[in-house]
SEFIMAR-591474 format. One record per residue: x, z, y of N, C-alpha, C in turn; residue number from 1. Coordinates in steps of 0.1 Angstrom, whole numbers, plus 5000, padded with zeros to 4 digits. Atoms other than C-alpha are relative to their C-alpha. Example, Ala and Ser with C-alpha at 12.3 -4.5 7.8 and 13.67 -1.06 7.14 Angstrom:
REM SEFIMAR-591474
ATOM|5009|5000|4988|5123|5078|4955|5009|5000|5012|1
ATOM|4991|5000|4989|5137|5071|4989|4992|5008|5011|2
This chain:
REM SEFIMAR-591474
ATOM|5014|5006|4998|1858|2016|3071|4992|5003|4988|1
ATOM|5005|4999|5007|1831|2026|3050|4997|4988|4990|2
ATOM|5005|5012|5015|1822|2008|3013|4990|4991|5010|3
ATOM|5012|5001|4998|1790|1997|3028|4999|4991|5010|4
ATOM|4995|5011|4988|1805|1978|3060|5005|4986|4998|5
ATOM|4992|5012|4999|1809|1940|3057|5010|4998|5006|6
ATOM|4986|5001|4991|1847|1934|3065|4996|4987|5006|7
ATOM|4998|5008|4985|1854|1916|3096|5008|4988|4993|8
ATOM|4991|5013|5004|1863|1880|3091|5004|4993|5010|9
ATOM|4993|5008|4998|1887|1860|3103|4999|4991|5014|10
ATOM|5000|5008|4991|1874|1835|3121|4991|4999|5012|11
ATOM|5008|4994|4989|1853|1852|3144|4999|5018|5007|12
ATOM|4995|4990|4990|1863|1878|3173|4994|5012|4993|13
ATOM|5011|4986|5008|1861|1918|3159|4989|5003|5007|14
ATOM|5006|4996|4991|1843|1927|3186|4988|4994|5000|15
ATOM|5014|5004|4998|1816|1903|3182|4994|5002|4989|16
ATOM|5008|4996|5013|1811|1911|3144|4994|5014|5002|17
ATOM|5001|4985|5003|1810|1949|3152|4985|4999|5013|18
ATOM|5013|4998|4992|1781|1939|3178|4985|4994|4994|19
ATOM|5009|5006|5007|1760|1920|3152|4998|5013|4993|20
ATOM|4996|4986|5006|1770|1952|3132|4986|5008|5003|21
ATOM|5011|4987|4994|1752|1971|3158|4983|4997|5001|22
ATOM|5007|5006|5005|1726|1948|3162|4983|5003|4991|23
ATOM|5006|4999|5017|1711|1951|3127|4996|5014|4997|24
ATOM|5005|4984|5003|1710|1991|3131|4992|5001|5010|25
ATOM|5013|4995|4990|1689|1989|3162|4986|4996|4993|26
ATOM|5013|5005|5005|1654|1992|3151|4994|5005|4990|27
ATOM|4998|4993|5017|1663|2004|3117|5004|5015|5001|28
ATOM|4996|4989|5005|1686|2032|3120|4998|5007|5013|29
ATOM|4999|4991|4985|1685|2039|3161|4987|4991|5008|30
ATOM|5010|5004|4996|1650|2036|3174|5000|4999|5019|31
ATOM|4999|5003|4986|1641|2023|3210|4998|5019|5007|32
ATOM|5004|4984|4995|1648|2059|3232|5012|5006|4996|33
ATOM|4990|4989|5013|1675|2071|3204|5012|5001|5007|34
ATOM|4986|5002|4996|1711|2079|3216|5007|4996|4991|35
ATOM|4990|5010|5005|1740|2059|3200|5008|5012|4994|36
ATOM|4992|4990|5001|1765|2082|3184|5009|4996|5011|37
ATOM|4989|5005|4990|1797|2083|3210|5013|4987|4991|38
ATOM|4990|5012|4997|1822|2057|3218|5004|5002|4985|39
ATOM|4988|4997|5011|1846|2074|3197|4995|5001|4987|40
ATOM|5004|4997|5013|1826|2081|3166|4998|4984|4993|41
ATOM|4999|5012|5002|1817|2042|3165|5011|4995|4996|42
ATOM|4994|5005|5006|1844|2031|3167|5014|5006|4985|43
ATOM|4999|4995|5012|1861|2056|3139|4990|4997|4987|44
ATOM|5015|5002|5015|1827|2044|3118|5007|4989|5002|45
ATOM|4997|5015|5006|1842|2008|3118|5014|4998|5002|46
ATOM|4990|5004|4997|1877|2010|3122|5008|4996|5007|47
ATOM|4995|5010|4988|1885|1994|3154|5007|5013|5010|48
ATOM|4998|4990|4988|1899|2010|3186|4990|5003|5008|49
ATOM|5009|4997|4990|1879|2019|3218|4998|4987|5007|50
ATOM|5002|5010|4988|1885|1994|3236|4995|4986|4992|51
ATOM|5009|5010|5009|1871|1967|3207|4988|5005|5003|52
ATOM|5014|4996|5006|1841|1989|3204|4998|4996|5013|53
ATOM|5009|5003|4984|1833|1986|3242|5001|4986|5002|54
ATOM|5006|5006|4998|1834|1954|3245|4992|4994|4988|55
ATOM|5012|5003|5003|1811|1950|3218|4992|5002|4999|56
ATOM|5012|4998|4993|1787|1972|3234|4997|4999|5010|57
ATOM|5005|5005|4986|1793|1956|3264|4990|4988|4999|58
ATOM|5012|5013|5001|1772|1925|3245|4990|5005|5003|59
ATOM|5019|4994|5004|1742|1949|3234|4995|5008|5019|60
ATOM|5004|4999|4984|1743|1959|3275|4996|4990|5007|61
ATOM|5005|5012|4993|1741|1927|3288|4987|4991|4992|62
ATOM|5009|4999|5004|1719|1921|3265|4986|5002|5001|63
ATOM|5011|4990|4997|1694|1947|3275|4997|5006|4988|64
ATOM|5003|4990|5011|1692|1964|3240|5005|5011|4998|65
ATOM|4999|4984|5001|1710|1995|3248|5004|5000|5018|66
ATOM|4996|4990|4986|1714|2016|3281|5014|5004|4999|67
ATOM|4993|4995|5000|1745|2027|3295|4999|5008|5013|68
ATOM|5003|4982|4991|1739|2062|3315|5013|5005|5000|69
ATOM|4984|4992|5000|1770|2078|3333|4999|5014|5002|70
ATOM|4998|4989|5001|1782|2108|3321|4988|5004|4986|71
ATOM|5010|4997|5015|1753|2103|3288|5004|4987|4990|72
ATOM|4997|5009|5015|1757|2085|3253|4990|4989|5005|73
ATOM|5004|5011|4997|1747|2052|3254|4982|4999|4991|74
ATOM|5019|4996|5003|1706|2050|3248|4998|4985|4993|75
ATOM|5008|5019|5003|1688|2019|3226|4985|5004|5011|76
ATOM|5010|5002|4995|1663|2003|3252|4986|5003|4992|77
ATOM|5006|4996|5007|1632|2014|3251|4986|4982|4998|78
ATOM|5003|5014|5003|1608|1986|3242|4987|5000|5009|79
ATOM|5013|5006|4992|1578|1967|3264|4989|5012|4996|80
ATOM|5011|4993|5005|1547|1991|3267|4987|4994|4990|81
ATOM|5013|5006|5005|1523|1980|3242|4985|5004|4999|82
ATOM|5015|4996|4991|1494|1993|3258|5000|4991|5009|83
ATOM|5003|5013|4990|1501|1965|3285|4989|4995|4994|84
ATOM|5011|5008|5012|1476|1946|3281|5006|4986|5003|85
ATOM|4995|5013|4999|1487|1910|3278|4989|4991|5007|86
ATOM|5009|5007|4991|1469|1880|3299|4999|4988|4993|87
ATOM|5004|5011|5012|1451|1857|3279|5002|4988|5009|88
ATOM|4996|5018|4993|1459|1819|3290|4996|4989|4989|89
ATOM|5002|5012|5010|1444|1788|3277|5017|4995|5007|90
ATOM|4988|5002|5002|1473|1765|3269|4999|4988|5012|91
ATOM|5007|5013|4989|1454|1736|3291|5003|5003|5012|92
ATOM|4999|4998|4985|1458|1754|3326|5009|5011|5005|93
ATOM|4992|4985|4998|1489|1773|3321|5011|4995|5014|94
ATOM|4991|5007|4989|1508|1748|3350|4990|5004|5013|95
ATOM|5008|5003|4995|1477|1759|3371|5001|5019|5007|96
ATOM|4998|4985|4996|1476|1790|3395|4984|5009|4995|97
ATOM|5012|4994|5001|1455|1817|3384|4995|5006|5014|98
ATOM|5012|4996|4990|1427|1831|3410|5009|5011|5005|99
ATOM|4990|4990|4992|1451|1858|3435|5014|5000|4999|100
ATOM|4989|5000|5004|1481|1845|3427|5008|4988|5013|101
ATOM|4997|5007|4992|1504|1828|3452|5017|4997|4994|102
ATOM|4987|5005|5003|1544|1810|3449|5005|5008|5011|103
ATOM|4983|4997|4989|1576|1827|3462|5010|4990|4995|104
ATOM|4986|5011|4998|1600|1799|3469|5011|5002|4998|105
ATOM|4980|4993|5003|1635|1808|3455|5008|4986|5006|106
ATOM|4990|5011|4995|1650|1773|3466|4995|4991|4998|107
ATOM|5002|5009|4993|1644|1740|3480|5011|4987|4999|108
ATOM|4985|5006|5001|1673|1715|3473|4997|4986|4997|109
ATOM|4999|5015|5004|1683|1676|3472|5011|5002|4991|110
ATOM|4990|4997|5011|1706|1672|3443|5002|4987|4991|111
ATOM|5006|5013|5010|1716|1650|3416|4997|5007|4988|112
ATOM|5010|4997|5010|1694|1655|3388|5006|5001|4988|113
ATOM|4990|4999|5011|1707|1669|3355|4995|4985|4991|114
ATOM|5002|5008|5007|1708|1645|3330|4988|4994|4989|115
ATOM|5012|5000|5003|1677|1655|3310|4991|4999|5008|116
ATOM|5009|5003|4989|1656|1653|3342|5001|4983|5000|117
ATOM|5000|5013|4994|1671|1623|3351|4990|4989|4990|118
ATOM|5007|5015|5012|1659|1605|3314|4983|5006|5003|119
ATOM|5011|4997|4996|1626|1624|3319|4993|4991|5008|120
ATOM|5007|5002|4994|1618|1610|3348|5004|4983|5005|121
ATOM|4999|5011|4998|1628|1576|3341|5007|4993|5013|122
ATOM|4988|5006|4988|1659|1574|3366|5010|4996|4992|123
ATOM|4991|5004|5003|1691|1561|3362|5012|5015|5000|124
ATOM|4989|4988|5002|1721|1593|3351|5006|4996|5017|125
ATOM|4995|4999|4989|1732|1603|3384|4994|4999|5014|126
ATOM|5010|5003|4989|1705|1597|3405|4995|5012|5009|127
ATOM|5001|4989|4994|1696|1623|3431|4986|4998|5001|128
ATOM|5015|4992|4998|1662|1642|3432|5001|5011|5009|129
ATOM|4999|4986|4997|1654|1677|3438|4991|5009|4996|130
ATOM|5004|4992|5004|1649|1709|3426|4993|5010|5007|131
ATOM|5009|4987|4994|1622|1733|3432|5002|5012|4993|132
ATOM|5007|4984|5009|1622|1771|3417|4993|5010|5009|133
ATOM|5007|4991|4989|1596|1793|3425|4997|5012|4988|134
ATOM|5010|4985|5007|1578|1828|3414|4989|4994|5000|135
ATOM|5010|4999|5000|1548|1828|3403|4992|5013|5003|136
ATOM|5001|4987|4996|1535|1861|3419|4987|5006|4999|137
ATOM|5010|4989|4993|1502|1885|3416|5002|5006|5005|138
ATOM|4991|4992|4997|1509|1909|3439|5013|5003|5001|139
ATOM|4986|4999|5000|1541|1928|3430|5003|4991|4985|140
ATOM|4994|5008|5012|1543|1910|3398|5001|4986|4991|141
ATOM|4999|5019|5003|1560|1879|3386|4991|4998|4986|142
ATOM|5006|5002|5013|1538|1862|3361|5011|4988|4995|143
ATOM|4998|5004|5011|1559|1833|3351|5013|4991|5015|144
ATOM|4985|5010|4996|1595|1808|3368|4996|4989|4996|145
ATOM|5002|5017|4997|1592|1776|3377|5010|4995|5004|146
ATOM|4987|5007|4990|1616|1751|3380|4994|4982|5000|147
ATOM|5004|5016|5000|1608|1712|3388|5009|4996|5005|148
ATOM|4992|5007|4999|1625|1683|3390|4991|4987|5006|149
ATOM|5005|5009|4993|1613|1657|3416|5007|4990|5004|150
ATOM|4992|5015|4995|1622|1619|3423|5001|4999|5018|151
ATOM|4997|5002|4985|1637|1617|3458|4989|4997|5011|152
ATOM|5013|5005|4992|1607|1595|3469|4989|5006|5007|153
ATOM|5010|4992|4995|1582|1622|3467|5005|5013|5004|154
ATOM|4990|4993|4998|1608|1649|3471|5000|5004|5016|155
ATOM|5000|4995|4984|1613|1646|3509|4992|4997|5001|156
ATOM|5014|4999|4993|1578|1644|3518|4995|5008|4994|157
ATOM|5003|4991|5005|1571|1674|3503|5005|5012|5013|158
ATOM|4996|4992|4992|1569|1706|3530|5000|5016|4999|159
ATOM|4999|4990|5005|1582|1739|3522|4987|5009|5002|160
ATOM|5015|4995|4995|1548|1756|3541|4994|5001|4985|161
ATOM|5006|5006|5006|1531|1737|3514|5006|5010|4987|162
ATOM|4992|5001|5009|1552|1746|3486|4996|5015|4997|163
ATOM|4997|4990|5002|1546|1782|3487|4984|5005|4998|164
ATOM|5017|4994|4998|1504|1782|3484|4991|4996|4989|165
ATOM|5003|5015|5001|1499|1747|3466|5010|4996|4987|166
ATOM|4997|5005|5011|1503|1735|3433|5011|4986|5001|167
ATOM|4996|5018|4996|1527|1700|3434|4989|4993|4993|168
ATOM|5006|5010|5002|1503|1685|3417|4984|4997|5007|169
ATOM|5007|5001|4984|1472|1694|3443|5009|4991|5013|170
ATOM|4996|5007|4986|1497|1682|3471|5003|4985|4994|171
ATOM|5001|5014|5009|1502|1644|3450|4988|4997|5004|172
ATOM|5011|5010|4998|1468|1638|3447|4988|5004|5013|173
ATOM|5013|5002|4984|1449|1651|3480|5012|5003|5012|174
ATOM|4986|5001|4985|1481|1647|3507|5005|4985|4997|175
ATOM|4997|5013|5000|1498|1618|3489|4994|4991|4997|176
ATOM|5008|5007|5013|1470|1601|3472|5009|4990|4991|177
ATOM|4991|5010|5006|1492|1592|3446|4992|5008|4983|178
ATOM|5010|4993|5012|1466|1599|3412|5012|5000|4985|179
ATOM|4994|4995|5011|1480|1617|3380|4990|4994|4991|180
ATOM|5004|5006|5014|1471|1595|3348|5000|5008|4989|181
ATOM|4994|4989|5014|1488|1622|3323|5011|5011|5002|182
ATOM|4993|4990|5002|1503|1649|3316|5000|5006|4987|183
ATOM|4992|4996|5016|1525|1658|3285|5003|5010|5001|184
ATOM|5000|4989|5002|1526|1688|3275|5006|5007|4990|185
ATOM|4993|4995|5010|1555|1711|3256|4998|5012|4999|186
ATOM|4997|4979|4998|1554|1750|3248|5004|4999|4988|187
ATOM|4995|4993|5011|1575|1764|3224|5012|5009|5005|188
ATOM|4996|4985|4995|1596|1795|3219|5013|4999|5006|189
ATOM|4987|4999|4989|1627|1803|3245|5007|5012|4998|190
ATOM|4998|4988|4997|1651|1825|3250|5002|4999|5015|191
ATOM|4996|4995|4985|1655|1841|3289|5017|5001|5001|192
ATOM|4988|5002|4990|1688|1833|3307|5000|5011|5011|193
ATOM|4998|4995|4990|1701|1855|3326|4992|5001|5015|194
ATOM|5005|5005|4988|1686|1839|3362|4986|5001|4995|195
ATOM|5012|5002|5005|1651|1833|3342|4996|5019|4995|196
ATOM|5008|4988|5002|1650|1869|3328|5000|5014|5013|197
ATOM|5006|4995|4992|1658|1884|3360|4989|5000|5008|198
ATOM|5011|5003|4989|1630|1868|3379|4992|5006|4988|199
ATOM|5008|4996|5010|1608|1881|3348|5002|5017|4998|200
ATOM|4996|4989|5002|1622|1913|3347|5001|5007|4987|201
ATOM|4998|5001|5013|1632|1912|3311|5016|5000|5001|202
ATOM|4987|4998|5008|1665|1918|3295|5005|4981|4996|203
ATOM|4996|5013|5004|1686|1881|3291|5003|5000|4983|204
ATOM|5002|5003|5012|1681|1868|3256|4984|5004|4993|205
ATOM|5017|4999|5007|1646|1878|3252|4991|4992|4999|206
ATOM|5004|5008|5005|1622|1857|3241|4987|4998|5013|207
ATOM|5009|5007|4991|1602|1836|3266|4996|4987|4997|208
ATOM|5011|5014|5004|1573|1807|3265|5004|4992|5009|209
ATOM|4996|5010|4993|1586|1778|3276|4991|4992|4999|210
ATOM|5010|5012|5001|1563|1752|3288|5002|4992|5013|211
ATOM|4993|5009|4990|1574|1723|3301|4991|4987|5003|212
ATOM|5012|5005|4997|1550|1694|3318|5013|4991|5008|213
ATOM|4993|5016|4994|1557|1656|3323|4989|4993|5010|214
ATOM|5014|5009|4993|1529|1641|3351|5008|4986|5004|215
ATOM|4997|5015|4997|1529|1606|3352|4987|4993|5010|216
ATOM|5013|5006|4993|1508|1584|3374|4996|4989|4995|217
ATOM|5006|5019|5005|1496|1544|3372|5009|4997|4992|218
ATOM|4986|5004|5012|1517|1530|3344|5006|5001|4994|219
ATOM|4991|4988|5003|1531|1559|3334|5009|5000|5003|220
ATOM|4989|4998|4991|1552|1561|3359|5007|5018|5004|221
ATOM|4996|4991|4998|1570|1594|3359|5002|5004|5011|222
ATOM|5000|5002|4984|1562|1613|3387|5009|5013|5004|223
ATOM|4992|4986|4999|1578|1649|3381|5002|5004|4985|224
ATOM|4999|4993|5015|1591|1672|3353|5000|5016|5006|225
ATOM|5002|4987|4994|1579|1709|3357|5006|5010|4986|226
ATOM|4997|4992|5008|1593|1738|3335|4995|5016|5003|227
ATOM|5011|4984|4999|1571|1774|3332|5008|5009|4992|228
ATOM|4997|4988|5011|1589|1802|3318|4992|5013|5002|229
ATOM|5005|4989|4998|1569|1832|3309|5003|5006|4991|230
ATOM|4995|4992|5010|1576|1863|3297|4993|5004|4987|231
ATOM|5006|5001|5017|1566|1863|3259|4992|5012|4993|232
ATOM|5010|4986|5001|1552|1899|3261|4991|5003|5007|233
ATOM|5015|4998|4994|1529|1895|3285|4991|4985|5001|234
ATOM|5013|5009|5002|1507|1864|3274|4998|4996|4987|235
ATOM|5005|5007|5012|1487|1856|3244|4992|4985|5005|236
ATOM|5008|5012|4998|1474|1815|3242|4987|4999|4991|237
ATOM|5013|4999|5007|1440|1815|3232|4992|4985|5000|238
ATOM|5009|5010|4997|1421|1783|3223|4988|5000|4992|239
ATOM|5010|4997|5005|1386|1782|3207|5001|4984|4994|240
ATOM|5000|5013|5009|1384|1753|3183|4987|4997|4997|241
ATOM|5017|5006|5008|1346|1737|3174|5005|4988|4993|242
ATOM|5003|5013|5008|1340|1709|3152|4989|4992|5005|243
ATOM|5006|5005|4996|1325|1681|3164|4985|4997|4998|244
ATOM|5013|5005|5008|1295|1678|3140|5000|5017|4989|245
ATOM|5000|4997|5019|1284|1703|3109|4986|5002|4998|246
ATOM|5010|5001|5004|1259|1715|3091|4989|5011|5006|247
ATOM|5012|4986|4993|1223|1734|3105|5006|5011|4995|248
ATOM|5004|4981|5011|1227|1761|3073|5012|5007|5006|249
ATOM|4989|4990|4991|1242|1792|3089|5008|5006|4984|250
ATOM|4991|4997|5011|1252|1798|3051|5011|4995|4997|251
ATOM|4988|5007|5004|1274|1769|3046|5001|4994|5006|252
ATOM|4993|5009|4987|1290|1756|3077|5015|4996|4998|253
ATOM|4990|5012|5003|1310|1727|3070|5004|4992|5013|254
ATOM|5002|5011|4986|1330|1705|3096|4999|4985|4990|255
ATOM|5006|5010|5009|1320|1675|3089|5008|4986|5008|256
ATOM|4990|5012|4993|1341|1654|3118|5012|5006|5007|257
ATOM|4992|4995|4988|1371|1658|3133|5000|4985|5010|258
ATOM|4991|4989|4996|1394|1658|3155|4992|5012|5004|259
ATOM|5007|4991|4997|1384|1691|3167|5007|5003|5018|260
ATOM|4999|5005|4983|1381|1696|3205|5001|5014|5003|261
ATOM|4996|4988|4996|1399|1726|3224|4990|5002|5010|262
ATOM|5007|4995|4994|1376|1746|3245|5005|5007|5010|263
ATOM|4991|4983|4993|1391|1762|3276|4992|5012|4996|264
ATOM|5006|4990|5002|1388|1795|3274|5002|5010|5015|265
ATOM|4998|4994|4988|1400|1805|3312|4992|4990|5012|266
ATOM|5004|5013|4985|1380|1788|3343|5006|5007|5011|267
């Protein structure tokens, strides 16, 4: 093994050090496009047999950070076009369908409700709800995975028809009239699951915006728990910030009150 190679320790599998290994050279030493040296050369670079080294390129495969091509060296992925252009989103109406965009229904189910659902939505552990996941779709392309978690009550009176046009929280308040008091609001950074970055068409372990939404109604009665995953390369959140008050002079503009009040920036 070369000077220069951290030895493999102990208490964690070779195979998975020599994929961290690899890891750490993508990017640096093997650029997105680059071919891999072969099997055999790897694993003579770290010591191991063949059959270590493969499965610890079978992580960086499942992964999605390197290609495996039959009958060619294994390739590092190549990375998101950054000419895409990304789609700007206020943070305010990102549960909200944009203008041409419609739901594909992946499934429809009564169930009992995981455990964090369950405390969410102010049930008892064990309690049966049901889960929605849907696409979020322009055309051919998914914009973002949805999964909700609904209390039984409003659950079966919910009609798949519906489900595939129609916001749940449009069908609550002009079907059930059952009025939305609040809505809490979480986004922060994710990684894609397998199931989540297929529907995204991203590589599992990649980094996706999670935004997850509590509507409550009269009382704050918990009425659903929704979860948005979107893929993290295709949306920047934009909000425009003012101050409530400042000063005339265009020289020296001071705020003078807060809080400061978000501005959509999508209608």
């Amino acid at each position: 093994m070369p000077d220069d190679l951290t030895p493999f320790e102990n208490h964690s599998a070779v195979y998975r050090q020599i994929a961290l290994l690899l890891r750490q050279r993508i990017g640096v030493d093997w650029l997105p496009g680059d071919e891999l040296p072969s099997e055999l050369q790897l694993a003579a670079l770290y010591g191991v047999n063949r059959h270590t080294l493969r499965r610890a390129v079978a992580l960086l495969v499942d992964d999605g950070m390197v290609e495996r091509r039959r009958g060619k060296r294994l390739r590092v992925a190549k990375s998101p076009d950054p000419e895409r252009p990304k789609i700007e989103a206020d943070p305010m109406k990102l549960f909200q369908m944009r203008p041409g965009t419609q739901f594909k229904v992946l499934s429809f189910r009564k169930q009992t409700l995981p455990t964090d659902a369950a405390r969410q939505l102010a049930l008892p552990v064990g309690s049966e709800g049901y889960r929605l996941d849907r696409l979020l779709v322009e055309k051919n392309d998914v914009l973002a995975y949805l999964i909700s978690y609904i209390p039984a009550g409003i659950g079966k009176r919910l009609r798949r028809r519906d489900l595939k046009i129609r916001t749940l929280s449009s069908i609550l308040a002009e079907d059930f009239d059952i009025t939305i008091s609040r809505i809490i609001q979480y986004i922060e950074a994710s990684l894609a699951d397998a199931e989540v970055a297929s529907a995204l068409g991203t590589a599992p372990g990649s980094a996706a915006l999670k935004c997850r939404y509590l509507f409550e109604g009269e009382d704050s009665v918990p009425l659903m728990s929704l979860t948005w995953f979107y893929n993290a390369e295709r949306y920047r959140l934009t909000v425009n910030i003012l101050p409530t008050e400042s000063t005339a002079g265009e020289a020296d503009r001071r705020i003078l009150t807060w809080p400061l009040t978000a501005v959509n920036t999508q209608e």
